[in-house]
VEXZALO-62831 format. One line per 2 residues: number of its first residue (from 1); for each residue z, x, y negated of N, C-alpha, C. Coordinates in steps of 0.05 Angstrom, whole numbers, plus 5000, padded with zeros to 4 digits. Layout:
// VEXZALO-62831
NUM = Z X Y Z X Y Z X Y ~ ...
This chain:
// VEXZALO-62831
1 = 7624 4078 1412 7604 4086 1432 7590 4111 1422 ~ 7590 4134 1433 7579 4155 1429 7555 4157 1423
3 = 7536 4171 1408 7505 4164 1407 7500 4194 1405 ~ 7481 4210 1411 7464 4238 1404 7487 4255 1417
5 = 7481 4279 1403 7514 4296 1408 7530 4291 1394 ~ 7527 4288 1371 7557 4281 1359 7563 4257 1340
7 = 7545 4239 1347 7544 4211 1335 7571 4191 1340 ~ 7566 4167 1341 7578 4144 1344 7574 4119 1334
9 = 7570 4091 1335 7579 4074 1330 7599 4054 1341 ~ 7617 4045 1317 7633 4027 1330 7636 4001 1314
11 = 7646 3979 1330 7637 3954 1318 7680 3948 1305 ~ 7678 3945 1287 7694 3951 1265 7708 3922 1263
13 = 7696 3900 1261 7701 3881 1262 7681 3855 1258 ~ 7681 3836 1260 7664 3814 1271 7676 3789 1254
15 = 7662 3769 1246 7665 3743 1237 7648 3733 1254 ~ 7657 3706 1263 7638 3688 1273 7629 3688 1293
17 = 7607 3680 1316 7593 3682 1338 7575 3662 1341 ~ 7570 3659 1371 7563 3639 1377 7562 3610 1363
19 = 7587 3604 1366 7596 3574 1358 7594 3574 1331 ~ 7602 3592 1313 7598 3588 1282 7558 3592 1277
21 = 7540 3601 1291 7510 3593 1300 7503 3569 1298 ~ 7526 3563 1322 7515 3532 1334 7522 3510 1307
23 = 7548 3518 1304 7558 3499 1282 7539 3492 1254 ~ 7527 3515 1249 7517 3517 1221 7479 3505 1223
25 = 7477 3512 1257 7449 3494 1256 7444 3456 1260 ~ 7471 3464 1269 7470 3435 1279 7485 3412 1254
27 = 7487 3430 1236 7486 3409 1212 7470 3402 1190 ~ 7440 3419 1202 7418 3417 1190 7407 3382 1205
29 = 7420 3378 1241 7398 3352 1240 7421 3326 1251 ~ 7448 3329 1241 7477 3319 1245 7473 3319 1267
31 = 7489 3335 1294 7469 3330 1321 7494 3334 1334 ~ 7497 3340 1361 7512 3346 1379 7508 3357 1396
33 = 7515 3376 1415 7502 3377 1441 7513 3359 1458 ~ 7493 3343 1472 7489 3325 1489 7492 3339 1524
35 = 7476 3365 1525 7491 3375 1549 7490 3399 1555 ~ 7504 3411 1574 7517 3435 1581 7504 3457 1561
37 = 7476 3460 1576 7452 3477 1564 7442 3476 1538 ~ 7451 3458 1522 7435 3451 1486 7435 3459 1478
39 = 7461 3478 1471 7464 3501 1458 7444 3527 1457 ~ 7448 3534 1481 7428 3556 1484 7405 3548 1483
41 = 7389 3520 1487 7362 3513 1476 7364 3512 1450 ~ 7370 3506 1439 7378 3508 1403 7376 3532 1400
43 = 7387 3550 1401 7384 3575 1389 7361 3590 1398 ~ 7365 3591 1429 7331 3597 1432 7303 3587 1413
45 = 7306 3557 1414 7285 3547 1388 7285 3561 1367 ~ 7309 3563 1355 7309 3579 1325 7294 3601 1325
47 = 7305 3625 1348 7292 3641 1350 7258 3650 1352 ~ 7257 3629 1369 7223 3627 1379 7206 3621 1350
49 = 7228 3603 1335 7219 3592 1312 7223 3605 1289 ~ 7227 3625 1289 7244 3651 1266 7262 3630 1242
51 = 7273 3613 1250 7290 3607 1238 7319 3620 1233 ~ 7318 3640 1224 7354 3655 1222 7365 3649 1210
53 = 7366 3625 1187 7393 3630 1170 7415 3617 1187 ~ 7413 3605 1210 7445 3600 1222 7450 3616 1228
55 = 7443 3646 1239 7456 3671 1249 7455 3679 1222 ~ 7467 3678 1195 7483 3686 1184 7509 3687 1183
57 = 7512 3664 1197 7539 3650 1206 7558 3685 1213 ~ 7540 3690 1223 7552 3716 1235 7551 3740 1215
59 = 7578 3763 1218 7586 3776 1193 7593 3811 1217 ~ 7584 3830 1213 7590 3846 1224 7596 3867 1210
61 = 7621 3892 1224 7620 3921 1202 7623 3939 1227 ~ 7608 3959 1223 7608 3984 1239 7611 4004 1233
63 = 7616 4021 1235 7640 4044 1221 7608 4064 1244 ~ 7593 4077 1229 7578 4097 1241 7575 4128 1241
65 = 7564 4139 1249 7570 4169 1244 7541 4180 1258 ~ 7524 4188 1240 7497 4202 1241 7488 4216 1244
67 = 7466 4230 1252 7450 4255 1220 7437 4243 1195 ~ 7436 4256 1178 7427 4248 1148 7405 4239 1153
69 = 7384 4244 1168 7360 4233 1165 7355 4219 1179 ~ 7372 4200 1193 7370 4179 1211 7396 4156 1194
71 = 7407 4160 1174 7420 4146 1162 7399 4131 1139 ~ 7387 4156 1130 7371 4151 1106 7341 4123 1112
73 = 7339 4136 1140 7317 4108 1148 7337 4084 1148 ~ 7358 4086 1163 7377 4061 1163 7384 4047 1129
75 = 7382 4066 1119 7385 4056 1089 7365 4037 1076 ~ 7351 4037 1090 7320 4020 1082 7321 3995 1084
77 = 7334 3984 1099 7347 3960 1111 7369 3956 1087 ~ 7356 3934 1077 7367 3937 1042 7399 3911 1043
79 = 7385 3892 1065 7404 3867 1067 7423 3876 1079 ~ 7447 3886 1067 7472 3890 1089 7488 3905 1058
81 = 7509 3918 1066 7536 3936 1054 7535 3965 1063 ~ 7528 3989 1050 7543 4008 1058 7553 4019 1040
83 = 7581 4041 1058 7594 4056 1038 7598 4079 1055 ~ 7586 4096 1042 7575 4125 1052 7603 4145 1048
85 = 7615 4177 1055 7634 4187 1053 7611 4201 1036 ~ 7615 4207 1011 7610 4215 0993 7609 4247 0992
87 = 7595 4270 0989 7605 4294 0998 7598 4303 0966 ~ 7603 4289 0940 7618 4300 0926 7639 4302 0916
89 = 7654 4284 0932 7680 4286 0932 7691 4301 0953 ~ 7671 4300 0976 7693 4311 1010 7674 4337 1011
91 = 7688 4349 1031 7676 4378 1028 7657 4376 1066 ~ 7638 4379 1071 7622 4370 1082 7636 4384 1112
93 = 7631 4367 1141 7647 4374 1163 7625 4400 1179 ~ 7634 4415 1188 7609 4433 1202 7600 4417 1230
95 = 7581 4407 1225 7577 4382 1249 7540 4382 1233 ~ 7533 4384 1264 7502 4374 1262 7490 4371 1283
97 = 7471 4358 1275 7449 4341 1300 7431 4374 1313 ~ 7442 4367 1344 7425 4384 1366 7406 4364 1376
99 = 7390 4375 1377 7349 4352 1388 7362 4357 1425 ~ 7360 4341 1434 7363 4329 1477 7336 4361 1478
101 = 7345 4367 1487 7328 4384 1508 7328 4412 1500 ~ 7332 4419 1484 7337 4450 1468 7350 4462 1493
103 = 7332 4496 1492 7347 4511 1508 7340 4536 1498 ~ 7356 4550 1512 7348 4577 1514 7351 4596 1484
105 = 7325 4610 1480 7322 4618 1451 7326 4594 1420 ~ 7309 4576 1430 7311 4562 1413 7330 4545 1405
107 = 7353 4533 1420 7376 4525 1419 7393 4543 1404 ~ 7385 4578 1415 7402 4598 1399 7396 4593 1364
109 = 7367 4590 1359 7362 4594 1333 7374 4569 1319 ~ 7371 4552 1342 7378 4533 1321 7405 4524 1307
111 = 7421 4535 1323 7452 4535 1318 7451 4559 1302 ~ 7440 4578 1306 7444 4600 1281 7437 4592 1252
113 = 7413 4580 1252 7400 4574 1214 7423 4550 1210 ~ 7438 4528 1232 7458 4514 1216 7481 4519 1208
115 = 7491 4542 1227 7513 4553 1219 7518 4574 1193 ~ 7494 4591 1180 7487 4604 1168 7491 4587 1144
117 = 7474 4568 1149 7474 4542 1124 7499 4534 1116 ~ 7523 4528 1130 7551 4521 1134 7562 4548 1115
119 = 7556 4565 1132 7572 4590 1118 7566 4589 1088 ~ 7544 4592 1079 7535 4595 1044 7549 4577 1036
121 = 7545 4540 1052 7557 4533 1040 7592 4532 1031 ~ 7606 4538 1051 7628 4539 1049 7639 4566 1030
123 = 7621 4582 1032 7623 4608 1015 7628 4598 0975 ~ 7594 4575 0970 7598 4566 0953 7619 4553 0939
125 = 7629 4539 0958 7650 4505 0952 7677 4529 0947 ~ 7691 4547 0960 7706 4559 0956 7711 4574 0935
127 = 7686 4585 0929 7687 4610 0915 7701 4636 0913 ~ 7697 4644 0942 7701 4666 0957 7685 4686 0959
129 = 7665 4677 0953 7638 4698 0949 7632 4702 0921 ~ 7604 4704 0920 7593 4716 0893 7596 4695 0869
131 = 7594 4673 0885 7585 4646 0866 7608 4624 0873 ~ 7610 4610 0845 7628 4588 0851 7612 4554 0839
133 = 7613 4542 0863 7598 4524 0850 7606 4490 0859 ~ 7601 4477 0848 7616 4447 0852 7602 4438 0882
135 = 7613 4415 0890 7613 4407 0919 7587 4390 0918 ~ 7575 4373 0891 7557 4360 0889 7534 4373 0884
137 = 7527 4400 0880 7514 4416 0878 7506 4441 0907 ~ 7531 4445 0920 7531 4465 0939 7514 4449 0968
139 = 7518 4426 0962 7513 4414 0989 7482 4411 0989 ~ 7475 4411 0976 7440 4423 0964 7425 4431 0996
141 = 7437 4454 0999 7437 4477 1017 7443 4468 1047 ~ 7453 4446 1053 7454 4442 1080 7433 4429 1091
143 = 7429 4428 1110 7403 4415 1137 7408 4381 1136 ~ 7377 4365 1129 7387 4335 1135 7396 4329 1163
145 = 7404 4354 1175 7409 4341 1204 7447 4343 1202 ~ 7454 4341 1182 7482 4349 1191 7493 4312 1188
147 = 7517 4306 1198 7522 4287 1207 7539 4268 1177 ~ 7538 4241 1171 7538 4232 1150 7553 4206 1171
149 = 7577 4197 1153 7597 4172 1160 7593 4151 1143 ~ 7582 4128 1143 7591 4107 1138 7601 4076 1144
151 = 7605 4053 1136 7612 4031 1138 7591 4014 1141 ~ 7579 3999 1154 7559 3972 1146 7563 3943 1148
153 = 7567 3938 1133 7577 3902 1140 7541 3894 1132 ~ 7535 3874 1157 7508 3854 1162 7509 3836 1174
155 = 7494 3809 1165 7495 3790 1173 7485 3788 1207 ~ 7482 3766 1226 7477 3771 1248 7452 3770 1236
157 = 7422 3748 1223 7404 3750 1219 7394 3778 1210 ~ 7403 3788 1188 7392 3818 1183 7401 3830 1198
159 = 7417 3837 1221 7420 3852 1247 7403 3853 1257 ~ 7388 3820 1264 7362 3818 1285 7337 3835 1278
161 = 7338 3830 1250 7310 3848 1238 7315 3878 1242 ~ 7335 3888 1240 7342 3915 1239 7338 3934 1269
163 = 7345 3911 1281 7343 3917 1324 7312 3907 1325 ~ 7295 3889 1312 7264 3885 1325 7255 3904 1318
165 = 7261 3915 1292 7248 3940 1282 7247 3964 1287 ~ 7280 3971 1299 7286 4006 1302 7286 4007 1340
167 = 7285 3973 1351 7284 3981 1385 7254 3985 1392 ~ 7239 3981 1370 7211 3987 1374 7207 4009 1388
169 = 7184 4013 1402 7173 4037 1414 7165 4053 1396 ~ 7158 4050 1383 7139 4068 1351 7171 4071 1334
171 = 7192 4061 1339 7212 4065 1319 7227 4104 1331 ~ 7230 4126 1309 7247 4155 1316 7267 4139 1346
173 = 7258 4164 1360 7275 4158 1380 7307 4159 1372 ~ 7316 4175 1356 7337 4174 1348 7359 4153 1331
175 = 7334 4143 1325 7353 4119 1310 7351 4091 1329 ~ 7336 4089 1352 7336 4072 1375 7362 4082 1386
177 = 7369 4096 1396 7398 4097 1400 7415 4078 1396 ~ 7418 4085 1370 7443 4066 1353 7429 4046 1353
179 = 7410 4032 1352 7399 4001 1348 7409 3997 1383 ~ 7399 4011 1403 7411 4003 1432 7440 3999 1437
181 = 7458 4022 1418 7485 4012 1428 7487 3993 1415 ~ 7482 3985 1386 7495 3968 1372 7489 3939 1386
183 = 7456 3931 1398 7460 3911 1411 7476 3906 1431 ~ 7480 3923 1450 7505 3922 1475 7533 3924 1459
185 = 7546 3932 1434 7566 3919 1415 7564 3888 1424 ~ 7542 3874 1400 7546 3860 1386 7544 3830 1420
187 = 7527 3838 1442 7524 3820 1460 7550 3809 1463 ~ 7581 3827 1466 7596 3817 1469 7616 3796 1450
189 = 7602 3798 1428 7614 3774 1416 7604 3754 1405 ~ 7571 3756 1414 7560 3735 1417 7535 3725 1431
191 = 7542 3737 1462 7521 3743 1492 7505 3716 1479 ~ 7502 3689 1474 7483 3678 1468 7470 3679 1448
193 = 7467 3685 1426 7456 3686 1408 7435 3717 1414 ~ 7452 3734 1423 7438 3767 1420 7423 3761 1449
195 = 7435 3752 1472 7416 3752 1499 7392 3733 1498 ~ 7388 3710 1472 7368 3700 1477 7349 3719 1450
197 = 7367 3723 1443 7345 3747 1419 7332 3772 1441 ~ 7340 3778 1455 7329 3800 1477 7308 3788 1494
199 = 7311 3756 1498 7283 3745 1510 7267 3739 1496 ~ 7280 3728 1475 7249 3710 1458 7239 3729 1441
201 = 7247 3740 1429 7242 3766 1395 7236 3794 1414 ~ 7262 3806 1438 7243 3824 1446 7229 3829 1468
203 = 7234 3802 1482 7219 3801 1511 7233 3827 1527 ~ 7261 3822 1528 7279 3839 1546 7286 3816 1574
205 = 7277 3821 1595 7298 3800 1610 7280 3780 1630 ~ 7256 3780 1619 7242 3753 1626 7249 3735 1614
């Protein structure tokens, strides 16, 4: 799913859902569901009740693609896996974050100071120019807006905290994005658990 201008997240792979939820709460009171609807009252309860460790049950990885300074807040979010493309090993992509609404002059400048930044740096990493200098050092010089790839494997519970937090209104508009697609991901592989998290946790829905 595309995010910004040149973003993305994609949902990589999945353990679990719904039923591995249901399974793991309902052996906290040896229970069953008794009828159609239990289920989803059960988990609703949990929710209402911030009980999450049965949405651990759930295991997710998303393969994302950023700007640096909207990764770096994501990094804060300590409960999860990442594995970042390292740019002292890789030589950094000319790719960077344009702000929604730029025009005119200012759109000009702003593609100029990143491309300029690109140039030194690629000038450096080569050593084609004056100076020759390592990749873990050259990259010094680029804009936190240029775009950064990684992996995240998270549980469904630390998902939930990560979406109450960044779908906030007070949360960078930019990193609401990716907290928006990722919930429209994740609904589909487990529309009850995430659709009653959108009523009870964010009061989406009625």
């Amino acid at each position: 799913m595309q995010v910004l201008n040149s973003g993305f997240v994609r949902l990589v792979e999945s353990m679990g859902g719904d039923s591995a939820v249901i399974r793991n709460a309902r052996r906290c009171w040896r229970s069953e569901a008794k009828t159609e609807n239990a289920d989803r009252q059960l988990l609703r309860h949990l929710l209402k009740a911030g009980h999450k460790t049965p949405f651990e049950a759930m295991v997710f990885t998303f393969d994302v693609k950023t700007p640096l300074f909207v990764a770096r807040q994501w990094f804060r979010h300590r409960i999860g896996s990442y594995n970042e493309e390292s740019l002292r090993y890789c030589i950094a992509l000319r790719d960077y974050f344009i702000p929604e609404g730029l025009e005119g002059d200012v759109l000009d400048a702003w593609i100029r100071h990143n491309e300029t930044a690109f140039d030194f740096y690629e000038e450096l990493v080569s050593g084609n120019g004056a100076a020759k200098m390592v990749k873990e050092q050259a990259r010094s010089i680029l804009p936190i807006g240029i775009y950064t790839n990684f992996y995240w494997t998270v549980n469904g519970s630390a998902l939930m905290n990560f979406l109450q937090l960044r779908l906030d209104r007070h949360a960078q508009y930019e990193i609401r994005c990716y907290a928006e697609a990722i919930l429209e991901l994740v609904k589909d592989v487990a529309p009850i658990s995430f659709g009653e998290f959108e009523r009870e946790v964010l009061n989406i829905g009625g």
